[in-house]
C-alpha positions in Angstrom: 3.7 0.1 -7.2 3.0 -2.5 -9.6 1.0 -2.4 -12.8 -1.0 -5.6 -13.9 0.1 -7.8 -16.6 -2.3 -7.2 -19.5 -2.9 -10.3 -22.3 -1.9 -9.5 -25.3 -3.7 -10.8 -28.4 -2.0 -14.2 -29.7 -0.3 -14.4 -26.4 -2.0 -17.7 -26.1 -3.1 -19.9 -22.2 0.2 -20.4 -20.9 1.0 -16.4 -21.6 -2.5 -15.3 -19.7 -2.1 -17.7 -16.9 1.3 -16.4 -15.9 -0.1 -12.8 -16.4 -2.7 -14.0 -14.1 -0.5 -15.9 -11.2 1.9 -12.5 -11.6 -1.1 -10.5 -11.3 -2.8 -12.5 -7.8 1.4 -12.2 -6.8 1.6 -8.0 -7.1 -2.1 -8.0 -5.7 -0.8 -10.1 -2.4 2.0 -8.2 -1.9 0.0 -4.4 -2.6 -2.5 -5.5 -0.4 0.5 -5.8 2.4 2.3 -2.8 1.4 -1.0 -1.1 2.0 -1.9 -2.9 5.8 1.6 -1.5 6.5 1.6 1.7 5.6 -1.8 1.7 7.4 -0.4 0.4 10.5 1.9 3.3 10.4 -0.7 5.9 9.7 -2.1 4.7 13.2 1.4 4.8 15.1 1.7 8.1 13.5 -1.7 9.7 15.0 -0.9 8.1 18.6 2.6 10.1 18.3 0.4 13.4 16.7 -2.2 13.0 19.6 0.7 12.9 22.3 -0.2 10.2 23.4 3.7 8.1 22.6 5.5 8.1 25.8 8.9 10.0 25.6 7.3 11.6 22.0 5.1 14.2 23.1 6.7 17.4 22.5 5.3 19.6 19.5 8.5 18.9 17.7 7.3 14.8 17.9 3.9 15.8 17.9 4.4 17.4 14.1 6.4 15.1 12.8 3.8 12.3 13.6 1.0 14.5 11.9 3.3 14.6 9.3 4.2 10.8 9.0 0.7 10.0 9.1 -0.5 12.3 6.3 2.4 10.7 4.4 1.5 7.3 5.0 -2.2 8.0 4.4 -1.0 8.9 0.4 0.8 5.1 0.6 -1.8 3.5 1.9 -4.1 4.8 -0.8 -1.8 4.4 -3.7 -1.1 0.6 -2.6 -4.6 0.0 -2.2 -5.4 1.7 -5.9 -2.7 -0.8 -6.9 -3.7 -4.0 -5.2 -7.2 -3.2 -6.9 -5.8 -2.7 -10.3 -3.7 -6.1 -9.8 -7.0 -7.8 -8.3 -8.9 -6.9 -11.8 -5.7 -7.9 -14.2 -6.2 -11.6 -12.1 
């Protein structure tokens, strides 16, 4: 996760637009971390649910309850990032 570039005093227009382009960059690529991990999530429940042909014993079954709860936490801490990034822009 990435932590926005904050200006610093003095820093002067060239400083705070490159802050700002590296800023919109870690925003861009949060925001796709966080569609990912969300995509997973969603594979994740199908394979919890049973419904993953070839995954559906309990073993599969927890392990995809698992992997989604996990990827839950990433898509939330990506999204808090992207957010943090958006507001540094």
């Amino acid at each position: 996760m990435s932590t926005p570039n904050v200006n610093k005093p003095n820093e002067g227009i060239v400083g705070q637009i490159s802050n700002s382009l590296g800023n919109a960059a870690n925003y861009v690529g949060e925001t796709l971390s966080g569609k990912g991990a969300e995509a997973s999530k969603e594979a994740n429940k199908e394979q919890a649910k049973g419904n993953v042909p070839g995954n559906d014993s309990v073993t599969d079954r927890v392990s995809g309850a698992f992997g989604a709860a996990s990827d839950k936490l990433d898509q939330h801490k990506h999204e808090a990032s992207a957010k943090a990034n958006k507001e540094g822009i």
